[in-house]
N, C-alpha and C positions, 0 to 999 in steps of 0.2 A: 487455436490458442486455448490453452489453459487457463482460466485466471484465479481457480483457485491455488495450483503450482504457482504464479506468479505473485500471489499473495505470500504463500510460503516463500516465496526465495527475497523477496521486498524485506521480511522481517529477520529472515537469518541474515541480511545485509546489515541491519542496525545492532548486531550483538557486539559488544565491547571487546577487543581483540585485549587489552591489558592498559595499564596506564594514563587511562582516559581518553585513547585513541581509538575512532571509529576503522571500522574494515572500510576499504575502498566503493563505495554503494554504486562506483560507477553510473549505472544505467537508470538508478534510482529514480530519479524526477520523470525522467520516460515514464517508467514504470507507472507512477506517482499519477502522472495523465491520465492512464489506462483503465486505472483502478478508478478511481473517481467516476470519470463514463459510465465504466461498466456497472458500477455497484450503486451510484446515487451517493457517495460517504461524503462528506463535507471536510475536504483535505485540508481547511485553511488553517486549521492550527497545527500545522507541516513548520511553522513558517512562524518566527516573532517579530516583534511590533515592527522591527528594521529590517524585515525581510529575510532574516538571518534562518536557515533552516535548522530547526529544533529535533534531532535526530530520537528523543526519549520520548517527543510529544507523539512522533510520526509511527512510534513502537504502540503504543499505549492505544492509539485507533486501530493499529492493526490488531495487534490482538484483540480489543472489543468486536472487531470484525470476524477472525479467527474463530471467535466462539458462540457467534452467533446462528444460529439456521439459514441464513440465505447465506448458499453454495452455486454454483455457476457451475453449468454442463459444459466438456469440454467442448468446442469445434461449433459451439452457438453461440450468439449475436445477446448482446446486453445492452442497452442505456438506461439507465438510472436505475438497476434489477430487474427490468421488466423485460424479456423475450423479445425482442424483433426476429416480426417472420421473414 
């Protein structure tokens, strides 16, 4: 598994197709699980007061993530950023 490609494809999923309509994110929330594990990121503001998922809030940690220095080698083991051997 890659999960910096899967970070990239998580954020190209939130880009506004026109008219205030989101692209299909499909797989999204999966994704959403994956990432959190692996990285340690605190996902909850994914999500407003009603549960309701906030697709500009879920861009805005990606990319603070995106530009941060902690990157993830492909085909190894993450929880919370930290390496399991």
């Amino acid at each position: 598994m890659d999960m910096n490609q899967q970070i990239r494809l998580m954020r190209k999923a939130l880009v506004l197709k026109g008219n205030d309509e989101w692209i299909d994110w499909g797989n999204f929330l999966i994704w959403r699980r994956k990432f959190e594990v692996y990285s340690g990121v605190d996902c909850s503001s994914f999500y407003g007061k009603k549960g309701v998922f906030q697709p500009r809030a879920a861009a805005a940690v990606l990319d603070r993530h995106l530009v941060s220095p902690m990157h993830f080698e492909a085909g190894k083991r993450y929880f919370f950023g930290s390496l399991v051997a």
